[in-house]
N, C-alpha and C positions, 0 to 999 in steps of 0.2 A: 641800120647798124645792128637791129636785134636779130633781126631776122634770122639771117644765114647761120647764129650762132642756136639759136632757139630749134634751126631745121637741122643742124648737125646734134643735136642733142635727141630729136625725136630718133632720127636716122640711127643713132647707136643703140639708143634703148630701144627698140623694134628690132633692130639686129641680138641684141642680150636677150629680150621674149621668145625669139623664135627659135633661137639656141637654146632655152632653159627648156621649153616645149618641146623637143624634139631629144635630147636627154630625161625626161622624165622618168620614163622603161627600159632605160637603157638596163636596168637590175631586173626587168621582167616583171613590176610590180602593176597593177592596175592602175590604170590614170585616174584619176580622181578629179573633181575643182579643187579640192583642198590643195592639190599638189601645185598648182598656177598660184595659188594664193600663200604659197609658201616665198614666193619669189619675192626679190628685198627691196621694196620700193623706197625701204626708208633711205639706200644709200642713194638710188635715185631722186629723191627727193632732195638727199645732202648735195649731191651733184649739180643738181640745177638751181638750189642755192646760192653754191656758189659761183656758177656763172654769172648768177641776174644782182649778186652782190655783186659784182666788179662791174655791172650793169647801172646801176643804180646809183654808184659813185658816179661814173663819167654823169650821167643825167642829171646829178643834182649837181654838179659843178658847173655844168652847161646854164642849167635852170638860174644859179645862184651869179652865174656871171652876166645872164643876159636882163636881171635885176638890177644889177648892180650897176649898168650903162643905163638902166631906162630911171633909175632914181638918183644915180650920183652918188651913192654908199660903196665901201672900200669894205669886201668880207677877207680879204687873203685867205679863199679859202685853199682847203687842204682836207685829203684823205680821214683827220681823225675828225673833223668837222663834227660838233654834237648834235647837230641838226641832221647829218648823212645817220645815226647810231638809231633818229628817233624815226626816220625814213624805216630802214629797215624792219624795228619793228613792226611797220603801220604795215609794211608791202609783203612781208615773209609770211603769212598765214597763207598767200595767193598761189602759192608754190605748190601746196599740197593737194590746192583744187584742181592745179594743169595735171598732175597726177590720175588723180583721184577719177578725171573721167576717162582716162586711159584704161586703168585698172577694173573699171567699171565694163568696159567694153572689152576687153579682154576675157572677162571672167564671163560675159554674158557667150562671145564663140566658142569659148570652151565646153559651156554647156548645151550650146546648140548643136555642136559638133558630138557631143556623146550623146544627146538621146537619138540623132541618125545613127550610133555606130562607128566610131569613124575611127579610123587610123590615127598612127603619129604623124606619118608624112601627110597625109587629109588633112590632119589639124594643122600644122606646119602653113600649108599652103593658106587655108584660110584664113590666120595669119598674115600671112603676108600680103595677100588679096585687100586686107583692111588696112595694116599698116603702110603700104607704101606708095597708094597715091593719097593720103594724108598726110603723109611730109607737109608740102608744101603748102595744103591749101590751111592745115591747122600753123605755123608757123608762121603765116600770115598773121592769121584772124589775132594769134597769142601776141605776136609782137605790137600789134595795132592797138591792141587789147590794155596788154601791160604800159607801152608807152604813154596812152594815155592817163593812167591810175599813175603813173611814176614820175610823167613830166608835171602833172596838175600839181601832186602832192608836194614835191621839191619845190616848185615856186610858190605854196603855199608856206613851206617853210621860211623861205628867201622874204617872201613880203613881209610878212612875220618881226622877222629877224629886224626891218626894219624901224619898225615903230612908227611906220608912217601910212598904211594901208588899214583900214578897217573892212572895207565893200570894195568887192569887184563885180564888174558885170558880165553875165555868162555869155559865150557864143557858142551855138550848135548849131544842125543842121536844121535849115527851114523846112524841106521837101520831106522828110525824115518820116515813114510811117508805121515805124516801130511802136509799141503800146510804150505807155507809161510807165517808167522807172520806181526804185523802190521809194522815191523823193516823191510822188505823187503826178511828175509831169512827165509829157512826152520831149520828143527833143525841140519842137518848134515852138512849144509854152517855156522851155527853159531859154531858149535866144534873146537878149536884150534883158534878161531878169536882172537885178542888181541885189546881191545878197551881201549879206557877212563876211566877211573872210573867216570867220569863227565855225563858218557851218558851212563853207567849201567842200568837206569832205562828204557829204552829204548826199550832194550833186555826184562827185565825181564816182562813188559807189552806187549810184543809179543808174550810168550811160550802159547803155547795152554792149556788144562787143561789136568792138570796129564802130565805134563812136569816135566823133569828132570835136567833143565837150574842150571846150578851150575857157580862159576868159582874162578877162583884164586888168588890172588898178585902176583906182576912180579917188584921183586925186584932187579934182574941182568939188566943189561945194556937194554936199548928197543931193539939196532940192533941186539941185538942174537935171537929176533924173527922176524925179515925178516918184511911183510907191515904189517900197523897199521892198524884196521880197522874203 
């Protein structure tokens, strides 16, 4: 669902960079880095806010419904939902980081292209060279990425809400040989852990990207799962 909305979003703003790039001398002025970095990320930033808010509702009504059949609680929810108001806070800071290494890369071709020397249409094109077989492969990793930070955190709301979930147990990838998370574990020491719900977010801010960190309600007794984590 994210995807194709996340790969139309890079696709425009890669077409806005290379347009702003390529207008820069139009007045005959020396190119600069300053002059790339003059460009308005903050309305990009506004922009893809407000996609991944319209995002973020669908996900936590998703989240919030498919709680609501696994415990038998009635949320009625709806758009003004105060738990979707407490989502976005937690998820809107992440916005700036999808930015922010664009902007980063960006700014690093501009100045590799001026100390070669290089033209407008030069710069243009190496541009373009980076930006557009990363469409797809970054639009991926971001939608994989987000959905998991988005689905965890709405059904950490959802259990919440219910008053009847303390511990879920995690599930990752067993085979996984990514390094250790900022949670201290890799993803095959996080599989079968059984933690808090209190310090879920925890976990879901350590999975690498294109993680597969999922996990459950543990509604039976806690000691039928042996330590806590």
């Amino acid at each position: 669902v994210l995807e194709p909305r996340v790969e139309t979003f890079l696709r425009q703003q890669g077409k806005r960079l290379i347009e702003y790039a390529t207008d820069l001398r139009a007045d005959g002025a020396p190119f600069e880095t300053r002059a790339i970095e003059a460009y308005d990320w903050f309305a990009d930033d506004d922009e893809l806010l407000e996609m991944m808010r319209q995002w973020w509702a669908e996900v936590t009504e998703q989240a919030f419904g498919v709680v609501e059949q696994e415990l038998g609680v009635d949320y009625a929810f709806t758009v003004s939902n105060p738990y979707l108001t407490e989502i976005v806070g937690v998820l809107g800071h992440r916005i700036r980081g999808i930015n922010e290494h664009t902007r980063q890369r960006v700014e690093e071709i501009v100045r590799e292209k001026l100390i070669e020397g290089t033209t407008i249409p030069d710069l243009a094109s190496a541009l373009e060279e980076w930006i557009e077989p990363t469409y797809k492969n970054r639009a991926v990793t971001i939608s994989r990425t987000e959905s998991q930070v988005a689905l965890n955190t709405a059904t950490e709301k959802a259990y919440a809400a219910t008053g009847q979930v303390t511990h879920v147990r995690l599930m990752d990838g067993t085979t996984c040989d990514a390094p250790a998370g900022s949670d201290g574990l890799t993803c095959p020491q996080r599989n079968g852990l059984v933690v808090p719900l209190a310090n879920i977010q925890l976990h879901i801010g350590a999975e690498h990207p294109n993680g597969t960190l999922a996990y459950a309600a543990i509604i039976e007794p806690l000691n039928d799962y042996g330590s806590i984590g």
